[in-house]
DSSP file (Angstrom, degrees, kcal/mol; ACC not computed):
  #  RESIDUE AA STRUCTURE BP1 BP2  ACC     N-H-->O    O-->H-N    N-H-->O    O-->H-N    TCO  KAPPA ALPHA  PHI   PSI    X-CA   Y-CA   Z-CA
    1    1 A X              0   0    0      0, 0.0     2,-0.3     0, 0.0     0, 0.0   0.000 360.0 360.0 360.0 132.7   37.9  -29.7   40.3
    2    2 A X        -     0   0    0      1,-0.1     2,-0.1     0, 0.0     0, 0.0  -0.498 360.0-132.1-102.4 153.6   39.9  -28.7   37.2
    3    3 A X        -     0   0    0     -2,-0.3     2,-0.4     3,-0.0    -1,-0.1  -0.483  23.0-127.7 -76.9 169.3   43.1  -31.4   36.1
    4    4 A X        -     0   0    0     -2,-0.1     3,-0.1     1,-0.0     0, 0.0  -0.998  34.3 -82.8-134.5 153.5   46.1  -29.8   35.5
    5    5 A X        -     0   0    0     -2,-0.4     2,-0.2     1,-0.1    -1,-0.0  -0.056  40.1-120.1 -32.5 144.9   48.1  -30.5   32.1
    6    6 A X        -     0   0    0     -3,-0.0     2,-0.3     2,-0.0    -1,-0.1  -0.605  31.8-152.2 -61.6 146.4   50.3  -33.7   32.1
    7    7 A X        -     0   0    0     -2,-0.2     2,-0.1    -3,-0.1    -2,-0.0  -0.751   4.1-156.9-126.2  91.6   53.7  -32.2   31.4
    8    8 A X        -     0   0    0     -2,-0.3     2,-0.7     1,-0.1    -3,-0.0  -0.233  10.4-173.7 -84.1 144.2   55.7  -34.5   29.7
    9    9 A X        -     0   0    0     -2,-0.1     2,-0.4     0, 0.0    46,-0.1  -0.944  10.8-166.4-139.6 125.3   59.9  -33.9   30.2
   10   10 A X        -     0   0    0     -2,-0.7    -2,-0.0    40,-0.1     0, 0.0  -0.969  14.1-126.6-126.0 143.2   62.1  -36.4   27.9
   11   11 A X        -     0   0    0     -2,-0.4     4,-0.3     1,-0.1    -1,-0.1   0.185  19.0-109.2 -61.5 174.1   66.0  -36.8   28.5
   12   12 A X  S  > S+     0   0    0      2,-0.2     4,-3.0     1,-0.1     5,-0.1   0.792 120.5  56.6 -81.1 -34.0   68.9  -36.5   26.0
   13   13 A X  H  > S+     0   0    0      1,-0.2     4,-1.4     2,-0.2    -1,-0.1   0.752 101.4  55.0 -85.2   2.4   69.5  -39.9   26.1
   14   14 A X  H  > S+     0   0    0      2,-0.2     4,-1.5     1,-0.2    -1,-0.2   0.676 107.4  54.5 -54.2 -36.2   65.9  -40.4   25.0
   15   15 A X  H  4 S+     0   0    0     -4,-0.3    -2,-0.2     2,-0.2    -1,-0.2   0.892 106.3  49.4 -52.3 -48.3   66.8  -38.2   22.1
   16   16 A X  H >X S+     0   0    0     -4,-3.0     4,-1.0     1,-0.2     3,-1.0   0.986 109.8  52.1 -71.8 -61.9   69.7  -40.2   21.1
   17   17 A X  H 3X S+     0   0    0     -4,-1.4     4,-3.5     1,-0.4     3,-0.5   0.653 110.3  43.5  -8.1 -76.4   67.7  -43.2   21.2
   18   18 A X  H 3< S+     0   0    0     -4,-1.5    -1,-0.4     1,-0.3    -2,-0.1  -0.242 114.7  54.0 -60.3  25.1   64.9  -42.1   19.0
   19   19 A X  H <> S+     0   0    0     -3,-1.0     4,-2.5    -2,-0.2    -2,-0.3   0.454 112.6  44.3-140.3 -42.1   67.7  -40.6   16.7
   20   20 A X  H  X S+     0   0    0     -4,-1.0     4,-2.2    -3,-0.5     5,-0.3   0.971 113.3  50.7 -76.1 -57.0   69.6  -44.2   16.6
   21   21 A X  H  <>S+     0   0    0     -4,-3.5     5,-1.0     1,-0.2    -1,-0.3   0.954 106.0  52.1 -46.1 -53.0   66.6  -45.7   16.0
   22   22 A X  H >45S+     0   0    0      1,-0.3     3,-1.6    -5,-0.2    -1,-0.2   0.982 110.2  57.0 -36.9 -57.9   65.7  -43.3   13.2
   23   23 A X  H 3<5S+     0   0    0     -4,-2.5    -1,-0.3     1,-0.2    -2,-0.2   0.896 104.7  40.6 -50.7 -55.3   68.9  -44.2   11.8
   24   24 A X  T 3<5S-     0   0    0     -4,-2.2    -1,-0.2    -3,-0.2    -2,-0.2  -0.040 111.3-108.2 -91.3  27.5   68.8  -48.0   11.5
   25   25 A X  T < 5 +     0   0    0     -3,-1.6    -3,-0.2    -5,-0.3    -2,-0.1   0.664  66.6 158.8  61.9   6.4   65.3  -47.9   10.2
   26   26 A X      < -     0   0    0     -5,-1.0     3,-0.1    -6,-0.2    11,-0.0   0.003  25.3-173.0 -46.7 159.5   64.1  -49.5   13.8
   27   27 A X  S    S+     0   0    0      1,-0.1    11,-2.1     9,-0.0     2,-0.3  -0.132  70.1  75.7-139.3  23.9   60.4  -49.0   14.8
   28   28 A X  E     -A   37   0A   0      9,-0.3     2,-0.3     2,-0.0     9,-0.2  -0.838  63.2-174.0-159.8 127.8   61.0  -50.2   17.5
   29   29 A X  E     -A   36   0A   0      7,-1.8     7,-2.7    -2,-0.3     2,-0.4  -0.934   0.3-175.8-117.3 110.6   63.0  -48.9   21.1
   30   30 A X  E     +A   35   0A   0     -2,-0.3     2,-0.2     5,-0.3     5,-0.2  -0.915  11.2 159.4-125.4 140.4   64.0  -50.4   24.4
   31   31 A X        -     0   0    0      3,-2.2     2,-0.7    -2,-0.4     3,-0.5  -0.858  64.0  -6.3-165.7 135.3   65.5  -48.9   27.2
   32   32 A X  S    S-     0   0    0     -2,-0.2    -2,-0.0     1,-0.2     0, 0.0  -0.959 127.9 -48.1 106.0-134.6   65.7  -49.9   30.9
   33   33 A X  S    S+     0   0    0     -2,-0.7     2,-0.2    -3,-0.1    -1,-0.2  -0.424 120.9  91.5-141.2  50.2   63.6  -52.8   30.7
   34   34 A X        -     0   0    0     -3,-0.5    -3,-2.2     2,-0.0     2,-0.4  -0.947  51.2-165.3-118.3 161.3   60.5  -51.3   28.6
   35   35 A X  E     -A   30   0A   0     -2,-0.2     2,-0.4    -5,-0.2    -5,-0.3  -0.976   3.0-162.8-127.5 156.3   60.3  -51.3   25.1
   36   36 A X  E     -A   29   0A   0     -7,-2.7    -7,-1.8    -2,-0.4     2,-0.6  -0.993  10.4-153.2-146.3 130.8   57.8  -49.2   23.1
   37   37 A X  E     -A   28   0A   0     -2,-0.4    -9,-0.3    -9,-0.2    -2,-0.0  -0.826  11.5-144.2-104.7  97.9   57.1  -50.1   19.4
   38   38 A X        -     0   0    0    -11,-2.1     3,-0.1    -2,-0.6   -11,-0.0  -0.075  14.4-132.5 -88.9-173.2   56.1  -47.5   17.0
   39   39 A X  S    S+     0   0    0      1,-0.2     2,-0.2     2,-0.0    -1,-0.1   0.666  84.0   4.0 -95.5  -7.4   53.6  -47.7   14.0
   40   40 A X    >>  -     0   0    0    -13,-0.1     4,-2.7     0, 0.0     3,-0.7  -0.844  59.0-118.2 167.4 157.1   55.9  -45.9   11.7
   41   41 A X  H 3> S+     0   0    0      1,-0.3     4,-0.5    -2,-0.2     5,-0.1   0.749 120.5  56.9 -73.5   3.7   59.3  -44.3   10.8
   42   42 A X  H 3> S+     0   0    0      2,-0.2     4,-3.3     3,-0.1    -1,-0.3   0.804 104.4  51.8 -95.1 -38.9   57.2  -41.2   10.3
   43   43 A X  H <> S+     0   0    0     -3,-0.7     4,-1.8     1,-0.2    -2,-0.2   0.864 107.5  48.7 -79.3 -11.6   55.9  -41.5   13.9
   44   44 A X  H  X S+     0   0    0     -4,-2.7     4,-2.4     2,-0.2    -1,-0.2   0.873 106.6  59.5 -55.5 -36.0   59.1  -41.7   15.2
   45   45 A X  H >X S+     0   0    0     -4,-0.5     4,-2.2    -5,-0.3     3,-1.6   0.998 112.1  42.3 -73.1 -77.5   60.0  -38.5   13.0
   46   46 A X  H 3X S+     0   0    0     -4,-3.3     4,-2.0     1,-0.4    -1,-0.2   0.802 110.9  52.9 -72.7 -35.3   57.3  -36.6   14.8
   47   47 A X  H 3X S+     0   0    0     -4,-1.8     4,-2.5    -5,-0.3    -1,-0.4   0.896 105.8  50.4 -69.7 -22.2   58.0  -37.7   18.1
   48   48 A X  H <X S+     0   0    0     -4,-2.4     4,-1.9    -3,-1.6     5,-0.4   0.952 103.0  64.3 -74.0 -10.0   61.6  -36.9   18.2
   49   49 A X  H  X S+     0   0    0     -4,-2.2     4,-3.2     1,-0.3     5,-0.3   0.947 107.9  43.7 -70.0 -16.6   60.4  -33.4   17.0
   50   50 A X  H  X S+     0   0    0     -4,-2.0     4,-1.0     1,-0.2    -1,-0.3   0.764 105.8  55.1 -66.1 -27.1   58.7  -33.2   20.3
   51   51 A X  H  < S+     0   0    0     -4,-2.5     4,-0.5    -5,-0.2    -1,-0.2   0.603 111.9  44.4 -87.7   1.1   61.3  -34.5   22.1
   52   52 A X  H  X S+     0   0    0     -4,-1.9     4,-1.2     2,-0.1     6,-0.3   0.748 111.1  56.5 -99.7 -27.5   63.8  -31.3   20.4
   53   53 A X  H  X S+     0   0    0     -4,-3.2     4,-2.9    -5,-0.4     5,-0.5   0.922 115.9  34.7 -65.4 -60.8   60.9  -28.6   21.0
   54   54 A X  H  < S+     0   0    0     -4,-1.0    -1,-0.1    -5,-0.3    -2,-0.1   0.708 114.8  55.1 -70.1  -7.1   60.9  -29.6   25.0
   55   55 A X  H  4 S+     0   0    0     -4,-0.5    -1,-0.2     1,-0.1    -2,-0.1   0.949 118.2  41.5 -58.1 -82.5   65.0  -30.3   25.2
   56   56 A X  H  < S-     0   0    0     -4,-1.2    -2,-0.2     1,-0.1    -3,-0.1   0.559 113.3-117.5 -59.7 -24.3   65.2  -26.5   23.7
   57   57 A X  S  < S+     0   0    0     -4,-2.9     2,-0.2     1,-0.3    -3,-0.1   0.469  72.9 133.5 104.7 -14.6   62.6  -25.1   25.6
   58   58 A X        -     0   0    0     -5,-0.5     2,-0.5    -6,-0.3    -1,-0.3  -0.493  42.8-155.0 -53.4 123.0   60.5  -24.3   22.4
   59   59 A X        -     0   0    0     -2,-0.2     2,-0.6    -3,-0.1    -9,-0.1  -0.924  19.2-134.1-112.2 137.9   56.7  -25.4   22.8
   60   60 A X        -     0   0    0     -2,-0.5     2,-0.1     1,-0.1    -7,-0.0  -0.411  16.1-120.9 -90.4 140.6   55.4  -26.0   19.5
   61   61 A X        -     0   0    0     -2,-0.6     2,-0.5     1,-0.1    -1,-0.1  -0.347  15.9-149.3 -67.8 135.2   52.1  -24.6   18.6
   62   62 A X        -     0   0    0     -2,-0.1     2,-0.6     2,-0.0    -1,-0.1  -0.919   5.0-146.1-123.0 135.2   49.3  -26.6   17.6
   63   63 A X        -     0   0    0     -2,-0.5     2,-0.5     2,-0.0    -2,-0.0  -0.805  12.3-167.4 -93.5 113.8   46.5  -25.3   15.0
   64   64 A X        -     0   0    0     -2,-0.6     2,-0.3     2,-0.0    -2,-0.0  -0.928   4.3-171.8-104.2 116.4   42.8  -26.7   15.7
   65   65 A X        -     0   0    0     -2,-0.5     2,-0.4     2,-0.0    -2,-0.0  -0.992   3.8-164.7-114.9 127.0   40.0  -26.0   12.6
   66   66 A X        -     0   0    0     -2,-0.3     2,-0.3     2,-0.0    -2,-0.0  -0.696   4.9-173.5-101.3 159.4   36.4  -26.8   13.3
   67   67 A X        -     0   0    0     -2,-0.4     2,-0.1     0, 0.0    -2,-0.0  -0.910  16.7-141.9-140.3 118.3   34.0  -27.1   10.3
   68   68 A X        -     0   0    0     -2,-0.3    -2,-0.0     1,-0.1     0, 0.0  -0.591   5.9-137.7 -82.6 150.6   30.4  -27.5   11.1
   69   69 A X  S    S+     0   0    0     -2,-0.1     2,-0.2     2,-0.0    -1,-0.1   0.783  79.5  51.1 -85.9  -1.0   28.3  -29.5    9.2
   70   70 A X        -     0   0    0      1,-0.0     2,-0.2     2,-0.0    -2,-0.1  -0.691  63.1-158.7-113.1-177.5   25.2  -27.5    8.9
   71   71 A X        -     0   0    0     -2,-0.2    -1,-0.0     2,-0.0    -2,-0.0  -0.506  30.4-104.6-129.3-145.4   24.9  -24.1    7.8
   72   72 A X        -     0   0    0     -2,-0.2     2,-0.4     1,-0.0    -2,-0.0   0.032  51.7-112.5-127.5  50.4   22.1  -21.6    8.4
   73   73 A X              0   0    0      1,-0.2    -1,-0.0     0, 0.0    -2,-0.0   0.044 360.0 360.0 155.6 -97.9   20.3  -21.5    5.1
   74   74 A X              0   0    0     -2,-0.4    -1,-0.2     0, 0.0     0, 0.0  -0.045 360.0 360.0 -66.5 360.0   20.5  -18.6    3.3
């Protein structure tokens, strides 16, 4: 039995949030009655750009590089 993808869908006003936050240098965001605490103003940065690809409809592409460590040799 295969999973199927989590598909995660974020609000505007989750945007604004993360955009206020940005703004007053916060690393940390409550709404409702959770709060979620981030590790830096850069990971904030990167989540709202995830929350503007999937407002817009955009999905942004992600680049994966393997490197092996051995070679064969020659």
């Amino acid at each position: 039995m295969t999973k199927k993808p989590v598909t995660l869908t974020f609000t505007q006003q989750q945007q604004q949030d993360l955009l206020t936050a940005i703004a007053s240098g916060a690393e940390r965001v409550s709404y409702s009655d959770k709060s979620v605490e981030y590790r830096s103003l850069s990971e904030l940065r990167e989540i709202l750009a995830g929350i503007d690809a999937d407002l817009s409809g955009v999905r942004a592409r992600r680049t994966f590089r393997m490197v092996s460590p051995w070679d064969k040799g020659l």
